[in-house]
N, C-alpha and C positions, 0 to 999 in steps of 0.2 A: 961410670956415667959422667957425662962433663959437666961441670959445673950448672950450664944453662938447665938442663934436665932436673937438676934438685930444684935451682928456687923456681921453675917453673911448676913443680911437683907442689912445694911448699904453697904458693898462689894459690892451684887450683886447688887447696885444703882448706885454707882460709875465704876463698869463693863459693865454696860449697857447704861450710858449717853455716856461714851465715844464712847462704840460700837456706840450705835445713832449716834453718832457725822461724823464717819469714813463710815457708810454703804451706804446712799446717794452719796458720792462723790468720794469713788473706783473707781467705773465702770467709770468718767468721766476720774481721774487720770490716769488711766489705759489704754486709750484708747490717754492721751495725750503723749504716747509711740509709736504712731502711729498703734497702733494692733486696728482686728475687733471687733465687738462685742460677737462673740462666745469667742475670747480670754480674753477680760473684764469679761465675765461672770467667767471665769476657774479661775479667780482670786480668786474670790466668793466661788466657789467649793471647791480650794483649802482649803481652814480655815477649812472646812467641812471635807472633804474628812479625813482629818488627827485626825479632833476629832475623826474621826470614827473609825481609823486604830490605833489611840493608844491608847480608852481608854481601853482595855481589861491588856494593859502594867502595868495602874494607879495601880492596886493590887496589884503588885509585889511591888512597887516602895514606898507604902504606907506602906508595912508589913517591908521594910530596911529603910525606913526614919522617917516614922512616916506622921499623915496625915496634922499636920500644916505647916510641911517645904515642903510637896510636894503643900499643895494651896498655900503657898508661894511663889515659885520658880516658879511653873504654870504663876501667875499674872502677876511676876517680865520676865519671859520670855515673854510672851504676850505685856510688855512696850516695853522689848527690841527691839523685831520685829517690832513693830510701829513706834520706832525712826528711825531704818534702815527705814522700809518703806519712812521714811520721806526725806531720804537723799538718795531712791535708786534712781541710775543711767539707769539704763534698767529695760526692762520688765521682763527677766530671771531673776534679783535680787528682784524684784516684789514681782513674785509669787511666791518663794524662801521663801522670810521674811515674807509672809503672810501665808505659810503652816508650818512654825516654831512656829508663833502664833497659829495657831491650835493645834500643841501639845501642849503648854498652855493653852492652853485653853479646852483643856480633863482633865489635871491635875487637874485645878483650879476646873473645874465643876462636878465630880466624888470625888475627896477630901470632898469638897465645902456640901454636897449633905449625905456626909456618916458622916459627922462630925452633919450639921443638922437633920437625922434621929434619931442619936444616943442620943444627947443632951436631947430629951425630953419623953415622954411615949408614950403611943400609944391613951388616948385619946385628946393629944393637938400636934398628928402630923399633922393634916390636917389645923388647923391655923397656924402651926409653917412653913407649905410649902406656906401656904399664903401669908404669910409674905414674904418671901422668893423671892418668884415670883413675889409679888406686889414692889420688890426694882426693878428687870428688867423691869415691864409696867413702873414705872414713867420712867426709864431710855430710853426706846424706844418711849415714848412719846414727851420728852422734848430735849433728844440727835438731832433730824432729825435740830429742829429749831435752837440748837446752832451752829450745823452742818453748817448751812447754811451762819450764818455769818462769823465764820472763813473761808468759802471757798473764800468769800469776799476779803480777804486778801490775800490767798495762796491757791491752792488746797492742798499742803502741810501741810499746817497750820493744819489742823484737827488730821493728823495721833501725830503729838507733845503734844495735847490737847489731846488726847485720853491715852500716854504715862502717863500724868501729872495725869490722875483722877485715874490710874492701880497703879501709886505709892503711891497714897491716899491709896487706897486700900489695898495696902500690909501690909503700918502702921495701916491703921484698925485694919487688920487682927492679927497683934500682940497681940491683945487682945484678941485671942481665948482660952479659958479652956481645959481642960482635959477635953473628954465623957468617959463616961461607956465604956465599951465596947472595944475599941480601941488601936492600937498599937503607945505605945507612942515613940518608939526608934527602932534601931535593936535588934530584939526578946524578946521584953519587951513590956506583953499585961497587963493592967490594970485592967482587971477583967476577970472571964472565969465562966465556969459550964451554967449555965442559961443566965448568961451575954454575952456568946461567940454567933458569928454566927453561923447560921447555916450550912451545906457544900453544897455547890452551886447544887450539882445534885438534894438534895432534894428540897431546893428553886423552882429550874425549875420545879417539879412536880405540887408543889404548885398552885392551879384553882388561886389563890390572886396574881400570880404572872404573870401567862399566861395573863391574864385579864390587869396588868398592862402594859406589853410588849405588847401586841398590841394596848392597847391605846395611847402608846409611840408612835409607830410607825405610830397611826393615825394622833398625836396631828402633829410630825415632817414634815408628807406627806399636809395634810391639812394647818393647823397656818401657821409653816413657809415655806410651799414649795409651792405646788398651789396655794392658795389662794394670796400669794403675788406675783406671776407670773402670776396669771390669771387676776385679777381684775384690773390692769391698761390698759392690753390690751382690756378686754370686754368692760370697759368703753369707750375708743377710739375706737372702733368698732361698740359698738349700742347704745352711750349714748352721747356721745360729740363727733364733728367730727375732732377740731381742739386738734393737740396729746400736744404742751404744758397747753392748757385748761384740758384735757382730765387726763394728770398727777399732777395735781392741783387738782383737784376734786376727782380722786380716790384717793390722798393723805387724804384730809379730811373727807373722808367716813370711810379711815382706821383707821386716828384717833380718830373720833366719838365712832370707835370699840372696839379701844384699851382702850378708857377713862372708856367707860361700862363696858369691862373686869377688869379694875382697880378697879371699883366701889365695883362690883360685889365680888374678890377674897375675900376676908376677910367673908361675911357672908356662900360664899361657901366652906368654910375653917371650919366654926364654924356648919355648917351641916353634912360635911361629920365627924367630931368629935361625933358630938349628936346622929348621924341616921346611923352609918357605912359607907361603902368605898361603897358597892357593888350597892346600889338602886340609888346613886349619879351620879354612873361610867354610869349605864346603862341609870337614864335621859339624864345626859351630852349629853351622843356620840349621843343619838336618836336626841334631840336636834341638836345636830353640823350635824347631817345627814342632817337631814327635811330641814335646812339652805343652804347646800351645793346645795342641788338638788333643790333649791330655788333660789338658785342665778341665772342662765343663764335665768328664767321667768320675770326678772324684768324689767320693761323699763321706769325707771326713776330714777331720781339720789336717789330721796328722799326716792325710796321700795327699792334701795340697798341698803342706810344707814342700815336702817330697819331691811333689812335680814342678813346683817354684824354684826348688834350691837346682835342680836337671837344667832347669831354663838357665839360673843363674850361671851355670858352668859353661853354657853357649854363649850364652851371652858375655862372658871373661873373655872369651877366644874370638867374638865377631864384635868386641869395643878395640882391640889390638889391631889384630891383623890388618882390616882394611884401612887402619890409619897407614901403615906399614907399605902396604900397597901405591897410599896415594903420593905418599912421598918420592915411594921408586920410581912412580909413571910420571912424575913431576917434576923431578929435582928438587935441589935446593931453591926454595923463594919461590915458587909458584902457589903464589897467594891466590890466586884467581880461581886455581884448580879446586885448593883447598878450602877457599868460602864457598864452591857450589858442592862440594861435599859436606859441610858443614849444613849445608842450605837444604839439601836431600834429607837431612835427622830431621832438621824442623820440619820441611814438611809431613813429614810421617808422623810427627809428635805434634799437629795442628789438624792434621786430617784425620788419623787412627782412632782416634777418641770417639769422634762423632763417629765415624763408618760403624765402628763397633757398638757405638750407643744408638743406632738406627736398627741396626740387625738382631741386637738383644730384644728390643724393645719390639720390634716388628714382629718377628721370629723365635730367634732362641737366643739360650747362651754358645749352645754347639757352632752355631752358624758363625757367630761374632767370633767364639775363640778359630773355627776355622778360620776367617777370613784376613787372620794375623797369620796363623799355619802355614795357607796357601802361598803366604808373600814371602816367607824364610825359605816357603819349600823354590819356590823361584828363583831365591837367590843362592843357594844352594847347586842348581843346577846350573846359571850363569857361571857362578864362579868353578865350576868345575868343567868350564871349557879351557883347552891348553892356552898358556901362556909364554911369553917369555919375561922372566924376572932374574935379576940379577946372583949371582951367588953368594951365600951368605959368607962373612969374613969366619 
């Protein structure tokens, strides 16, 4: 792998322990401001909400700066706001410093994302996204438990430890090269003709690209939105009856999940390289379905692990491939393409939550885990319309 591909790997380790570290004890923080729980939650939202609303910005901002000082600044603004976090006084300053980190956190992960597309070819983009992605599972693995004991100290304490690992990162980050492809300055691109991207309408024509964009949107609605809003609740509802037992135990089912999908990323990285995007895309999602709709039938701790750790193996193969995908329908530097794929998670991971916390609550759990099911099962079938995609080296 090239260079660019490790400290990018390295980054997004040190991005995501610290996340770890701060995502457990928000909602506690937040709530020691005397607000309810709906407002704890908006905290949450917040981060989100604003990756979503800015990363369509990241393009303009990459083609006048260049894309290593905007992951740069991205990082560096995401510490800043966690310091302030650390020392906010009210709630309004709150959730203020916490949706200022979110535009940092577009920047850094749209930059972040088109610098590693670029960096390598097309038959070692899907381990190069492995890679990538397997720096954020150890990060969301190991972040919850350090999390834990600086709350110990401070509920404070963590948002400072989160600052400290993003400014690891930055100086990582200094070590980033020149890609192909890309704009290294104001109006100074480093290669063009073949090397240029493509212009984004034809992109979205692109079957490789549709295909990716709504596995985006399922991985977003699914991975991070229902499935970690539903599973602590199902648990305390038909599995354990006592709720700190209950959040103990969905904890370690989720990490048993996460450990799998760790395991898992690298050989389905080096599949979707050998065997194409598209047959990957389409096990994946059928996988992460048959799991989803799998879930609310379980009635024991040990058949949810089970059916968690299934999801998790889909989920290995649709965090890769359709990065994979969008690079190939893109080219090199198609920042533009790549922030509204990026922009398709969020939304799924800002909508999913609620859609599934309306139908649980209205209805059942069956209906909520279907209506995550229904979406893999969609994307599933999109992507298993013919393609043309490049052949692997």
């Amino acid at each position: 792998m090239p260079r660019n591909v490790w400290i990018l790997s390295g980054i997004a380790l040190g991005v995501a322990v610290g996340y770890g570290v701060v995502n457990p004890v928000l909602p506690m923080f937040a709530t020691s401001f005397g607000v309810n729980e709906f407002a704890a939650a908006a905290v949450i939202s917040a981060f989100a909400a604003m990756r979503l609303l800015f990363a369509p910005a990241v393009s303009s901002l990459t083609s006048r700066l260049g894309h290593r000082a905007v992951l740069l600044s991205g990082i560096l603004l995401v510490a800043a706001s966690s310091v302030g976090v650390g020392f906010a006084a009210s709630y309004p300053q709150l959730i203020a410093l916490r949706a200022a980190g979110g535009v940092g956190s577009a920047m850094f992960s749209v930059s972040a994302m088109t610098v590693l597309l670029a960096s390598v070819d097309a038959g070692r983009r899907g381990r190069a996204s492995a890679l990538f992605q397997g720096g954020f599972l150890v990060g969301a693995v190991t972040g919850p438990a350090i999390g834990g004991l600086f709350a110990q100290i401070s509920l404070r304490a963590p948002f400072f430890f989160y600052a400290a690992t993003l400014a690891v990162a930055a100086a990582v980050a200094l070590g980033l090269q020149a890609a192909p492809g890309l704009v290294a300055g104001p109006g100074r691109r480093q290669a063009s003709g073949a090397d240029a991207p493509r212009p984004f309408g034809a992109v979205l024509r692109d079957r490789r690209y549709q295909a990716a964009l709504l596995a985006s949107l399922a991985q977003g609605w699914n991975t991070h939105g229902a499935r970690s809003a539903l599973i602590p609740l199902f648990v305390a509802a038909y599995l354990v009856s006592d709720a700190a037992q209950a959040a103990w135990w969905a904890g370690i089912a989720m990490s048993v999940a996460a450990a799998v999908q760790m395991a898992a990323i690298w050989p389905a990285g080096w599949v979707v390289d050998k065997h194409g995007r598209r047959l990957p895309m389409v096990a994946g999602a059928a996988l992460a379905a048959a799991a989803m709709a799998a879930m609310p039938v379980s009635r024991s701790l040990a058949a949810l692990t089970a059916i968690l750790a299934a999801y998790a193996l889909g989920a290995a193969v649709t965090g890769t491939a359709p990065s994979a995908a969008v690079g190939d329908a893109a080219g090199p530097g198609g920042t533009q393409a790549i922030a509204v794929f990026s922009r398709a998670g969020d939304a799924g991971a800002v909508v999913g939550p609620l859609v599934a916390g309306f139908l649980a609550a209205r209805f059942s759990y069956t209906a909520a885990f279907a209506s995550g099911a229904a979406l893999w099962a969609v994307s599933a079938a999109v992507s298993a319309r013919p393609w043309r995609q490049p052949r692997p080296n």
